[in-house]
N, C-alpha and C positions, 0 to 999 in steps of 0.2 A: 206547484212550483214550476218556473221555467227551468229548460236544461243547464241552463248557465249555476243558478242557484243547489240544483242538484247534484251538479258537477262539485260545487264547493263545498256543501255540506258533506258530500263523501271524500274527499280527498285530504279537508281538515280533521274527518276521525281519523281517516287510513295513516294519517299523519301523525298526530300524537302516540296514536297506539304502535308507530315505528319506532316513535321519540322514549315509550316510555317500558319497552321492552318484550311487544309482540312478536309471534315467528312471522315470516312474509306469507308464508300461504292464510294467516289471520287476516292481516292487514285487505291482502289482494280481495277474501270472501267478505269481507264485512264492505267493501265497496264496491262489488258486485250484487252482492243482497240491498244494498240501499238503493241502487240505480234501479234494480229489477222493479223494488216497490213504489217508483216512483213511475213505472209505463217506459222505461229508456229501453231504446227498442235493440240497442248493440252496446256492450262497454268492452272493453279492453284495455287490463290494466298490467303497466309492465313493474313491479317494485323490485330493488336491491337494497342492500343497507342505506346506501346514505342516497337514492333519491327514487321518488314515487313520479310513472308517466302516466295518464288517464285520459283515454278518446271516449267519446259517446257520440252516439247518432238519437239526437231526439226523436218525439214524432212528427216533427216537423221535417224530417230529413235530413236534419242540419248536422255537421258533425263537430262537435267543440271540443279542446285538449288544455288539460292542466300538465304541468308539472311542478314538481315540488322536489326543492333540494334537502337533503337532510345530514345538518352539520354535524350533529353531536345528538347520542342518544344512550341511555341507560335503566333503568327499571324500577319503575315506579307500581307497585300492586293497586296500588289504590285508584290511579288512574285506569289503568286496563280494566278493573270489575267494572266504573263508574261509563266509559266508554263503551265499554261490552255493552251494560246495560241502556243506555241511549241507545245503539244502533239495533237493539232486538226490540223498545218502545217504535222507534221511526220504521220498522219493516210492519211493527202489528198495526201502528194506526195514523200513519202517513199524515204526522204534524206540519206545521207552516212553518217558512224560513225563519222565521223570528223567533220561534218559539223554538226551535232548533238552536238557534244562535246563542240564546238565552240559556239552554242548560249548558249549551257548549263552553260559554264564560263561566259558569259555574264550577264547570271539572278542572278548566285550567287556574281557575283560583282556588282551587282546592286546600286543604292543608296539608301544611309540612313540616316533617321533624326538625323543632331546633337545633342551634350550633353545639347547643351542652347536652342534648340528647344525642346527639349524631357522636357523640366525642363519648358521649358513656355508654353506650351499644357497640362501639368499635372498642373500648377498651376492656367490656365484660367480654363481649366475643373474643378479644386475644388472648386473654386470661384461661378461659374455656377451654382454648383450643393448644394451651400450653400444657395445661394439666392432664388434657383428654392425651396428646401423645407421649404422656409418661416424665412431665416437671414436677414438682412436689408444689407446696403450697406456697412457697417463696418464689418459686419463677411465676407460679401464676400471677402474684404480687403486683414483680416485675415488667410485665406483660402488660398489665394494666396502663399503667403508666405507658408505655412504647406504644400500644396501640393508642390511646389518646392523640398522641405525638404524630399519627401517622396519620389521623382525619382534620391535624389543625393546620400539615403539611399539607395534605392535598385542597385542602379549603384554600390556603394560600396562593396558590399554586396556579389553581382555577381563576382567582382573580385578576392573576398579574396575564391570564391568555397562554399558556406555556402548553407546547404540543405535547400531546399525550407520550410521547413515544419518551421525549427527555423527565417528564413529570415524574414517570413510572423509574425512571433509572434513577433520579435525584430522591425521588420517596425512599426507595429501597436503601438508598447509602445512609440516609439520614435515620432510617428504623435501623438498618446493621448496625451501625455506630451505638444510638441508644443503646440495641441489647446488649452489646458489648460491657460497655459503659454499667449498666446497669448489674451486670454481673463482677467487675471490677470494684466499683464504688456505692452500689446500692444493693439491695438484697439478695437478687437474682446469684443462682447458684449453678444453673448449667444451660449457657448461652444459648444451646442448642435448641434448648427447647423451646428458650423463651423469644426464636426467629422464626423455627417451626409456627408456633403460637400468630406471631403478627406477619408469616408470609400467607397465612390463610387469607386475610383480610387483601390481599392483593392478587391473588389467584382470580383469573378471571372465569370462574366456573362457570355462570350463568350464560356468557358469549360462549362455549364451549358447549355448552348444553344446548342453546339454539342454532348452532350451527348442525349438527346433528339431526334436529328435529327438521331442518332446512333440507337435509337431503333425503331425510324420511319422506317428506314432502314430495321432495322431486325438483326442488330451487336450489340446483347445483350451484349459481354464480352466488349467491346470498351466501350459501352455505360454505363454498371455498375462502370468501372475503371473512365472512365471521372467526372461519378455523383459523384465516391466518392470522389475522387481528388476534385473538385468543395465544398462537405461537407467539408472535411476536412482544408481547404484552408477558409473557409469560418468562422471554429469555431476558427482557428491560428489567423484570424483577429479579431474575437471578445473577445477571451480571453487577445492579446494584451491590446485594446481599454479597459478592465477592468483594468489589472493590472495598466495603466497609471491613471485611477480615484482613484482607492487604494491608489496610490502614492501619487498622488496630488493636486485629487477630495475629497479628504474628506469621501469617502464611510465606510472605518473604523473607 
């Protein structure tokens, strides 16, 4: 392959696998490992959250540079195994562009969980996670129903383009309210639990978790942007979850 083509095939994996919820020191070696196996005689690659830079010096001398911006990313397992496993085939046996390209269309058409699956995985999880901190079997009920309510809110949410930052604030008022609601006029019998239950579902653990592994690494800037993304995302859910008891908890 020429360096141009090498260039792109590593910086389209290092990409997805940003997109789909890799640490950066992954991202960085898997397109490091690709360039090596192709003869690229220098690479150096800068990544953060949201964009990926990449030099190489073919052996022609030449030096070429990608960048790649990265808007929006979250975590996808299935992608990352099916990635992983493309970039450890292309280091053993240095396939051709196309054929590269070819599986590469393949993973990003991959499949994906439906809208009624995605909405009864987030409502068993709230359920779970109602009862696991001590709701009886009525809040878990409860729960169920709220967490539904809270993946057909963020599906909406996503389509209409709404920044994350206010997403996460209006999720949160709209789930506080249900529980509320739900303890009032539906089954749910202690609110507490049954927000306990559906603030799980908005905790952003897993940016928490790689921001950590970012500084285990030694990718302090990755690592600070994740923690604070993580903070910040964290106090959107909890100022939500206030304003809906202001509403109509009684706190004022």
């Amino acid at each position: 392959m020429t360096g141009e083509e090498v260039l792109t095939c590593a910086i389209n994996i290092g990409e997805q696998l940003l997109m789909s919820g890799a640490e950066i020191s992954r991202v960085e070696d898997t397109i490091r490992r690709i360039c090596d196996a192709y003869g690229i005689l220098q690479s150096h690659i800068f990544s953060i959250a949201s964009c990926i830079i990449v030099t190489l010096e073919t052996q022609d001398r030449e030096w070429i540079t990608q960048t790649r911006r990265i808007v929006s990313y979250g975590t996808d397992m299935w992608k990352l195994d099916r990635l992983n496993d493309l970039s450890r085939r292309i280091c053993a046996t240095r396939p051709s562009f196309d054929v590269i390209d070819q599986e590469y269309e393949k993973i990003l058409k991959g499949p994906t969980y439906s809208p009624a699956m995605q909405c009864a995985v987030y409502a068993m999880t709230a359920g779970a996670f109602a009862i696991f901190f001590g709701g009886n079997l009525w809040d878990g009920i409860a729960s169920l129903f709220v967490g539904a309510l809270i993946r057909v809110t963020l599906y909406a949410f996503a389509k209409v383009h709404m920044k994350a930052i206010f997403s996460n604030i209006l999720c949160s008022l709209i789930s506080g309210m249900a529980c509320i609601l739900m303890c009032r006029v539906g089954p749910g019998q202690h609110v507490e639990m049954i927000m306990i239950g559906n603030i799980m579902l908005l905790i952003p653990g897993v940016l928490m978790t790689n921001s950590f592994r970012d500084f285990i690494s030694g990718d302090m800037i990755s690592g600070l942007l994740h923690f604070s993304e993580a903070m910040i995302t964290a106090v959107c859910v909890a100022v939500g979850f206030i304003f809906s008891k202001m509403l109509l908890g009684g706190m004022l």
